[in-house]
C-alpha positions, 0 to 999 in steps of 0.5 A: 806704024799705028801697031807700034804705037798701040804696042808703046802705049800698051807698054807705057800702061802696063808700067804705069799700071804697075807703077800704082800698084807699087804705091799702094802697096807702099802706103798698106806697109807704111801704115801697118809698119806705123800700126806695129811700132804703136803697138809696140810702143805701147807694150813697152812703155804701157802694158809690160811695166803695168804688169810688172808693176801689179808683181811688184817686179823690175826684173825677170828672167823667163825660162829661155834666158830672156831677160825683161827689165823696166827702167825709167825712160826719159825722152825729150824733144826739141822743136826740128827746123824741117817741122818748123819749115813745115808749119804755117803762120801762127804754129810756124811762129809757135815752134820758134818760140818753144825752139828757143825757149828749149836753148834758153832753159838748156843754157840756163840749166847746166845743158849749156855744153851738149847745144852745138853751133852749125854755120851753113854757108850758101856760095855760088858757083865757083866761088872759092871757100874763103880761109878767113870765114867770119871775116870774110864773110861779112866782107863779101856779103855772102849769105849764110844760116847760124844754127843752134843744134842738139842731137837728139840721142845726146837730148836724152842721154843728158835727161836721163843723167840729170835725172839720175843724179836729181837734177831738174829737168825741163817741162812742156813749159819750157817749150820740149816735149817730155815723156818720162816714164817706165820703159820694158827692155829686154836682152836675149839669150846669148848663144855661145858659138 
């Protein structure tokens, strides 16, 4: 019996053995993931548009079919829910406040029509989806989250036209993040085939 056992927790060691090492070696990628992506990053937006820039070029095609272009990038960022449940105190009060600031200046500046409503709804269990919601709702006092939303690529792609057709666009004032800037693109060679 006492062989058994020894072999168990022999076993058990050896998968939590393993079980770290697996963690470890997760982190080591995530961070070297994380690394890459803000040194490619900053090649994109950085690096590749000053060279372009010191040529006096926004576009070129190299030897091999590759295309690199530089377009301007607009991105733009609302306060998340799920970074605003993380916060604590007065930042969690902050992001609110920017959160809201953002819908306000959206409704305010033509992006009324890209702001979608969601209506979660917490029910118990075996409790039926009633067909009269709002009603309802109200009625038999269940509990339930309105929400404003938009979607980030959605954020973006109505920056970049608002850009384009000179329109004003939002600031850090407002309460968004905002970067506007040079972005290298590049498409490949097609292989026909």
């Amino acid at each position: 019996m006492n062989d058994r056992l020894s072999n168990s927790r022999s076993v058990v060691k050896g998968l939590a053995d393993r079980w770290q090492e697996l963690e470890r070696d997760k982190t080591a990628h995530e961070t070297a993931i994380s690394e890459i992506n803000q040194n490619l990053n900053k090649l994109r937006t950085e690096t590749i548009p000053a060279v372009f820039d010191e040529l006096q070029q926004k576009e070129v095609t190299l030897d091999d079919g590759r295309k690199i272009s530089i377009a301007t990038d607009v991105n733009l960022g609302i306060p998340s829910l799920a970074a605003i449940e993380k916060a604590d105190g007065g930042e969690k009060a902050f992001l609110e406040m920017r959160r809201e600031n953002c819908y306000k200046w959206l409704k305010k500046n033509g992006g009324a029509t890209i702001v979608k409503r969601s209506l979660t709804i917490f029910f118990g269990k075996g409790i039926p989806i009633p067909k009269a919601l709002m009603a309802l709702l109200k009625k038999m006092d269940v509990d339930y989250v309105e929400e404003e939303g938009v979607h980030p690529q959605t954020l973006n792609a109505w920056g970049r036209e608002q850009l384009a057709n000179g329109r004003k666009l939002p600031s850090e004032d407002d309460g968004f993040t905002v970067y506007i800037g040079p972005r290298a693109k590049m498409k490949e060679k097609r292989i026909n085939g």
